[in-house]
Structures are given as structure tokens and as C-alpha cells.
C-alpha angles and dihedrals in degrees: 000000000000125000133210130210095175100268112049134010124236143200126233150140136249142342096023116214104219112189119193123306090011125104130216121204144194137196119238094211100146106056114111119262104251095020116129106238104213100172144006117204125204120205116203152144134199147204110276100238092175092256146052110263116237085256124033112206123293131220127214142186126201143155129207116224094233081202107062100008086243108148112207127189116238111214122332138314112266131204119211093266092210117109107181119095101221087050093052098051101046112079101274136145139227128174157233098234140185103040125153100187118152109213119232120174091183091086112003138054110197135204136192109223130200116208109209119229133277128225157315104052098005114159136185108293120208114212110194098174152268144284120201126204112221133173118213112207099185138022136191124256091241107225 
């Protein structure tokens, strides 16, 4: 995972601790080349600050052209749907959903990103990673 505060990005391993106004990614290296990616989950948890901050995190896919350096969103950006303060806190996940996109690594590498909370009441948000729910349509006879 790297981690962005905004001036420099950083590498590190998980979980990733994200504050407000800074991003985590992570790289989506090990999906099959022509598989049809539907959904990518984010597993977290967060410092209990006694409220809800104004935004709760927010979740991201996106994939880089390798050809050209061009970086494209996949689907839309999604807020952790859960309102309850004892929910938000515990390690739990939500998703970017209905996404159709077929994967080719000829051309794109692709990463999952985490955008931290704003205030008020933002608190220290740990991203432990994702899971991402892909169809494959065909396989090759090994030999």
C-alpha cells in the first residue's frame, strides 16, 4: 500500500493508517487478464472520536493506461455507507459495486484507493485491504 499526505508518497505495509485529507492505494496485480472485475471490497476500521465525521471515508478504483500514463476512474466513488457510530468504528468492509470492467494488462495497471475522512470529527482510519470479485469467462488447457 502507499500512502499520501499530500506531499510526498510513502510505502508502507498493512494496515495503512489514512488521517484526514490524505489517500492510501493499493495495486490490483493479481486479477486474471480478460476477467471481468464486479466489485472491489475495502476492509477497515477507525479511532473511535465519539462522533461520525462530516465524511466518512471514501473508496475508489482506478486503472493507469501504461501506454500513454492516462489514469481513468472505474465506476464511481463510493462513501462507507454505514451511520452508526459503533458500526463505523468496528473492522468492518463496503464496496465499490457494479463494475463491468474487463481486465487487460496489456495495456493497464489498475489500484484500489481509500480517501481518508473530513472534518469535523475525523479520526485515523485503518485500511487493511481489499478483496475484488472477478468472473473469468475463459481458461487455458494447461499443457
Amino acid at each position: 500500500l502507499k500512502r499520501n499526505t499530500g506531499s510526498d508518497a510513502i510505502k508502507i505495509g498493512l494496515p495503512v493508517d489514512i488521517s484526514t485529507f490524505e489517500y492510501a492505494t493499493q495495486p490490483l496485480n493479481r486479477i486474471p487478464h480478460g476477467s471481468t472485475v464486479s466489485q472491489v471490497t475495502f476492509w477497515h476500521d477507525r479511532v473511535d472520536g465519539g462522533a461520525l465525521p462530516l465524511v466518512r471515508v471514501q473508496a475508489e478504483v482506478w486503472k493507469t493506461d501504461i501506454t500513454t500514463g492516462t489514469e481513468t476512474q472505474i465506476g464511481t466513488t463510493t462513501t462507507d455507507p454505514v451511520a452508526t457510530l459503533g458500526a463505523y468504528n468496528a473492522h468492518h468492509s463496503f464496496a465499490v459495486t457494479g463494475l463491468t470492467e474487463v481486465i487487460d494488462r496489456t495495456k493497464y495497471n489498475y489500484y484500489a484507493k481509500l480517501i481518508g475522512e473530513t472534518l469535523p470529527n475525523d479520526q485515523t482510519t485503518s485500511w487493511y485491504g481489499t478483496t475484488v470479485t472477478f468472473t473469468v469467462t475463459a481458461c487455458e488447457e494447461a499443457q
